[in-house]
N, C-alpha and C positions, 0 to 999 in steps of 0.2 A: 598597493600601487593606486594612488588616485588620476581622476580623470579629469582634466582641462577643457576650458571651453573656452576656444581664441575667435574673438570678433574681432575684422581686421575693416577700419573705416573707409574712406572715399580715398585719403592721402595715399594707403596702404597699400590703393587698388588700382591706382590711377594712370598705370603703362604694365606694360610686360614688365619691365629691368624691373621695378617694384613688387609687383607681384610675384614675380622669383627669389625676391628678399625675403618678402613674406612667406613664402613656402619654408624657407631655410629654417627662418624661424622654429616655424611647425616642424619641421623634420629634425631640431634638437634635442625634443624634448619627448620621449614617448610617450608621457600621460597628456599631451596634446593629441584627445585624439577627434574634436568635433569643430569646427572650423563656420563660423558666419562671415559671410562677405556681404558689404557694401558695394554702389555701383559707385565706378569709377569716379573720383574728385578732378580738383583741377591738378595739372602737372606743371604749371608756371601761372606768374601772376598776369592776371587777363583772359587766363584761358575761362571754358565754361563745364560747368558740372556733366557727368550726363544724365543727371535725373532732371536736372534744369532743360536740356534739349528736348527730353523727353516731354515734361511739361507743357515745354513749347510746339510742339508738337501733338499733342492731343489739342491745345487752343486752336490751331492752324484748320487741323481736321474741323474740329467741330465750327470755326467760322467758314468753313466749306474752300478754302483757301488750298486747294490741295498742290498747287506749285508749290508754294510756300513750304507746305508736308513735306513733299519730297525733298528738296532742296536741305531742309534741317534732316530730316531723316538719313540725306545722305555724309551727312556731317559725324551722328553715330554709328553709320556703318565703317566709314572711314576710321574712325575713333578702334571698333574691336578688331577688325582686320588688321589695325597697325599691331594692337595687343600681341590677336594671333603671330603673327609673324616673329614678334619679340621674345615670348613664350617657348618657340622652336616647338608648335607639337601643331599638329593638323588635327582640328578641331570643327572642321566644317561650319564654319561661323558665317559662311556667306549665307547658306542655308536656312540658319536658324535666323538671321535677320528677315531674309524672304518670308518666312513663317513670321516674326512680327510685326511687320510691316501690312502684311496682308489682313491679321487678328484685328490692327488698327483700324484697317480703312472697310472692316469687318463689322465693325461697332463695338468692339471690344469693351471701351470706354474709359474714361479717364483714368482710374487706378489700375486698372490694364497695365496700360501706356507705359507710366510711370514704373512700374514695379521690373519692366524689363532690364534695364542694367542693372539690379541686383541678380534677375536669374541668369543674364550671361555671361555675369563676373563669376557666379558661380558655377557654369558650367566650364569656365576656364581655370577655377582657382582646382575643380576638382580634377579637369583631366592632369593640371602639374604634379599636381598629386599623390595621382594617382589612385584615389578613393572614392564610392559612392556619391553619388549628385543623389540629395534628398530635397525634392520642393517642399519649403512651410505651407504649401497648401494642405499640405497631407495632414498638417495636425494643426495649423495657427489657427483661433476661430474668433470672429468677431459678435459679439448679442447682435439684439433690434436694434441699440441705442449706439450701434458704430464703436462699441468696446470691448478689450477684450474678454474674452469671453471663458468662466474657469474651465472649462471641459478639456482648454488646452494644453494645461498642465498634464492630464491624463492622457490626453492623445499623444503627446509630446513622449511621455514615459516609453507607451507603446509602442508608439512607431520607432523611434529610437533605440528601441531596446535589440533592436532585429541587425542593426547597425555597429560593429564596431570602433568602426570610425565613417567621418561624414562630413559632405559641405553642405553647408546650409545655405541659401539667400536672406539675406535679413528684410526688414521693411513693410513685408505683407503676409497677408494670409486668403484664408476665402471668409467673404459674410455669409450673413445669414439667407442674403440669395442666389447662393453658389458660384457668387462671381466674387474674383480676386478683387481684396481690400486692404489700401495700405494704411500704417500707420500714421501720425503725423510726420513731417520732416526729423531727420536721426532717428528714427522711429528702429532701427536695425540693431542697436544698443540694445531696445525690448526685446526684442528677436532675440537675442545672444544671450539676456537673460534668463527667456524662456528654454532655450535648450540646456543652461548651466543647472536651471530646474529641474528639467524634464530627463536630465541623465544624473542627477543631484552630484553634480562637479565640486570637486575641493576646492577650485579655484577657477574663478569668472576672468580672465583675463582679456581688456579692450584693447586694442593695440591700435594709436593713432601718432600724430603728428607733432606730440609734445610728452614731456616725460612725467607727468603728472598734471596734478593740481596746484596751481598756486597762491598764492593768499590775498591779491588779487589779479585784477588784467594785468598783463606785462607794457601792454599799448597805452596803459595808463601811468602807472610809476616802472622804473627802470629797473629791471630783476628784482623782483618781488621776491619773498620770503618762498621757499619750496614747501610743500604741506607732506609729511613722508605719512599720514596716517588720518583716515577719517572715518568719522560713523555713519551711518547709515542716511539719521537724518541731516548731520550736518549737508554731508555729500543734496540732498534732495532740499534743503533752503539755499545753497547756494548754487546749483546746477537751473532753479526751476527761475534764479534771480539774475542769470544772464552768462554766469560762469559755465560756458557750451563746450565742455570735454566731453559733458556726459549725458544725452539725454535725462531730464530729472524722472521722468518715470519708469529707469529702467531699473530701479531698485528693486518694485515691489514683488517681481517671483520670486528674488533671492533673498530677499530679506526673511521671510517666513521661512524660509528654509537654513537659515545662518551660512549662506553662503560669500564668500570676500570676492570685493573682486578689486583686482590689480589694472592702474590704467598704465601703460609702458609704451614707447614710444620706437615705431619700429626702424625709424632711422639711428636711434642711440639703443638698442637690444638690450645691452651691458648698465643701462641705468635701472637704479630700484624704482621708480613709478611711485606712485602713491597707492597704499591701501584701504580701501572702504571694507569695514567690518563692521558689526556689533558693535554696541557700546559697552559691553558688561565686558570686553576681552581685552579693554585697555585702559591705562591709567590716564590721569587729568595730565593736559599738557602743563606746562609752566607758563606760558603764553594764555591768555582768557579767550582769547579773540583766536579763532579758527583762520576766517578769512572777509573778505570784504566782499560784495557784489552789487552790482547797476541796474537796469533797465528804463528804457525811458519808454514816452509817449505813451502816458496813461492822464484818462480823465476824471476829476473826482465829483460826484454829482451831491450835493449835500443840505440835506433837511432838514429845518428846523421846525419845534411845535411844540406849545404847550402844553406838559401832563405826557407827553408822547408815549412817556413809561407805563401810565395809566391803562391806557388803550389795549386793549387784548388782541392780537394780531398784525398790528400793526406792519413790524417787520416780515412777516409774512404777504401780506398787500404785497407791500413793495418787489420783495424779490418774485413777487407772482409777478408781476408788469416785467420785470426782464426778462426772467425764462421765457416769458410768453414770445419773446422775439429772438431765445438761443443766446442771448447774452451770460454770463457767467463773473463772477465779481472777484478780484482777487484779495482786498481787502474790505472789513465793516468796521473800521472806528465810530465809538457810538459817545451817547451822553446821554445823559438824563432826559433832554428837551432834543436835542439831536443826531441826528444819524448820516453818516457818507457810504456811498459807494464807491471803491476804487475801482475803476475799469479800461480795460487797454483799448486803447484807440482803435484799433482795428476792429472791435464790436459796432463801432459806433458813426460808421461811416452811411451813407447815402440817406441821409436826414433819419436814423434811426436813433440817434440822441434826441433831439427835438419831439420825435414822438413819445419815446419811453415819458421824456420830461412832462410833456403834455398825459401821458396817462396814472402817472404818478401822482400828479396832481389832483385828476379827479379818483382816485385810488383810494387818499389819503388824507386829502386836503392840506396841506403844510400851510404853517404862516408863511415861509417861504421858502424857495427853492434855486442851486445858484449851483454854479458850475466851475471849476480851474480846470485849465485843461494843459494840455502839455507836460505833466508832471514826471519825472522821474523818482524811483522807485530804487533807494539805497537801505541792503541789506547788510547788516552788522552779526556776523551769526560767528558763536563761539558755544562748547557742551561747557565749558566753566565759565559762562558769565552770572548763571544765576546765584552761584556760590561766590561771588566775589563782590565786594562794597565797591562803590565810585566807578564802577563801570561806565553807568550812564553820564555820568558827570566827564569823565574823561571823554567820551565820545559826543558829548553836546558843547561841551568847553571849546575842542578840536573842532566845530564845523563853524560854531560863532567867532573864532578867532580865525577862520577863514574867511569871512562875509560873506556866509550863506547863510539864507534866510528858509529857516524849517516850514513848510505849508502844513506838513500830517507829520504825527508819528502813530505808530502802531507796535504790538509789542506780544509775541504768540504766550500760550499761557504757559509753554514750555521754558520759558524766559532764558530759551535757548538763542531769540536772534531779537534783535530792534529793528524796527523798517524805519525810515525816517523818506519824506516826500518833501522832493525838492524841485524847482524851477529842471526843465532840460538843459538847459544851457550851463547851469554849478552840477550837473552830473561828475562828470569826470572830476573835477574842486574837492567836491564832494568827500569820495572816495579817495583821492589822497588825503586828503586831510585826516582820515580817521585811518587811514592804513597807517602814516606816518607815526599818531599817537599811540597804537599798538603794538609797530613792529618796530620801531625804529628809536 
């Protein structure tokens, strides 16, 4: 008999009636036996997250606004009491809010704050249940440098092991100074990772609000090709490129370990989802092209210089001047005499572009130094493109017979995906255009 490990998203979790869907779920399958839950998502369109309120509410605190605190604060108490009530189980939830409400206005501090609607989604997904409430604090650990940390994999085995079955909170854990530390945003997908490690699960199963992967946005072209099968990396080039099923780094505890995981969708139960596996456990599609993926609003900062190749360190300089401000690059197309940084706008805000550029400069010296900004960021990723001829040609062919004008390309040396950079605005252009030429 193998062991399941179901993480159930924000959509999954986001009333009682729902949350009793999802129990059902769990209660068909007996090798379902370890459960992560997300905090509640929205339950119609308009509504607001509650890790979003919660957010909002650590701002309010800390700008000493405490009406305001309360006032949103009383928005997610209303929110779980409505739960409880739907749930049908007395859970004492008025109580447990009083406790964090107080923890808040305690100095708790922001990941605090935040991390609470996953532990009282958990504390409700477990009384449905009927099963252990296990905090990830007990085993989630984060290093100095705000990551996770491997000792969690062990801890994770440990404490788990005592556990037959279990709900988990996704999202956070404790750092390195004892205080509760979340993830980034989806960050609970790791989390589900980590326990599919930690109790080494046959199957990683996410259960969210769509029946897979698809080849690409559906907000973009009209029912896109369904993807029944992906690898590991494909899954982590198009997840990290804007296709948000699946947090992109929630691969890495199951990957070393060969674990799959299934993304299923818990309002259609009875659909097959898409599979992320290995790549040795399955054959070439007939299709080159996996899927397509976007992201916009990145800037590209780009140097040129004589001999630049010459120079011994050069590219060292350079990416010393970013880190030095926390900045992190997501591409480096280079040349002989030049070099670009790709970087997402959000690094680059409150004159901190300006200064890098000014440091660079005396870093470096460039003949010269120049910026495009706004760029969008189109990912072409397929496991058989690099075994296939005219790839590239059919996919360059397809954007110039659209009137989009290529600014970068980039190209990983797994000559698993093409990046091509493009104005914001031919984003979406874009991406049909080259879906069309492969899928259609």
């Amino acid at each position: 008999m193998g062991i399941k490990v179901c993480k159930f998203g924000g959509t999954s979790m986001a009333d009682g009636n729902v949350i009793l869907k999802a129990s059902k779920i769990v209660e068909a399958d007996a090798e379902r036996r370890y459960v992560v839950v997300s905090a509640p998502g929205k339950r119609f369109g308009g509504d607001i997250k509650v890790t979003d309120l919660l957010y909002k509410c650590s701002d309010e605190y800390e700008s000493g606004d405490i009406g305001a605190f309360q006032n949103t604060f009383e928005k997610i108490r209303t929110r779980f009491l409505g739960i409880e009530k739907e749930v049908g189980k007395e859970l004492n939830m008025q109580s447990a809010l009083d406790l964090v409400e107080k923890e808040i206005l305690n100095g708790a501090g922001r990941d605090y704050c935040a991390s609470r609607g996953e532990y009282l989604a958990g504390k409700v997904m477990s009384a449905v249940l009927g099963v252990p409430f296990v905090d990830a604090t007990e085993f989630v650990r984060f290093d100095e440098e705000g990551t996770l940390d491997e000792k969690t994999f062990d801890l994770a085995k440990e404490v788990l092991s005592k556990y037959p079955r279990a709900v988990i909170p996704g999202f956070y854990g404790l750092g390195i100074d004892g205080k509760v530390k979340t993830f980034s945003r989806g960050g609970g997908d790791i989390s589900g990772s980590i326990v599919a490690r930690g109790v080494m699960a046959s199957l990683y199963e996410n259960w969210t609000d769509v029946s897979g992967f698809y080849a690409c946005d559906p907000r973009i072209v009209d029912s896109p090709a369904w993807i029944s099968e992906l690898s590991y990396e494909e899954l982590r080039e198009l997840s990290y490129m804007g296709a948000n099923v699946l947090h992109s780094e929630s691969i890495f505890p199951v990957r070393s370990a060969g674990i799959p995981i299934r993304i299923c969708n818990t309002f259609r139960p009875e659909d097959a989802g898409t599979y992320i596996v290995k790549t040795s456990t399955r054959d070439l599609r007939e299709n080159v092209v996996t899927g397509v993926a976007g992201k916009k609003d990145f800037t590209v900062i780009s140097l040129e210089k004589s001999m630049m190749n010459n120079e011994v360190g050069f590219v060292q300089k350079v990416l010393a001047v970013i880190g030095k401000y926390g900045v992190s690059f997501e591409h480096l197309p280079s040349g002989v005499d030049t070099m670009s940084l790709v970087i997402d706008n959000a690094y680059l805000k409150n004159g901190v572009q300006q200064t890098i550029i000014e440091e660079i400069k005396e870093a470096v010296h460039p003949d010269k130094i120049y910026t495009h900004e706004n760029i969008a960021l189109i990912a072409t990723v397929g496991y058989g493109m690099a075994k296939n001829v005219g790839t590239s040609a059919r996919l360059f062919t397809a954007i110039s017979n659209a009137g989009i004008n290529v600014i970068m390309i980039d190209q990983g040396s797994s000559e698993m995906n093409i990046i091509v950079g493009v104005e914001n605005e031919d984003c979406a252009k874009c991406i049909s255009a080259i879906y069309n030429e492969f899928f259609k």
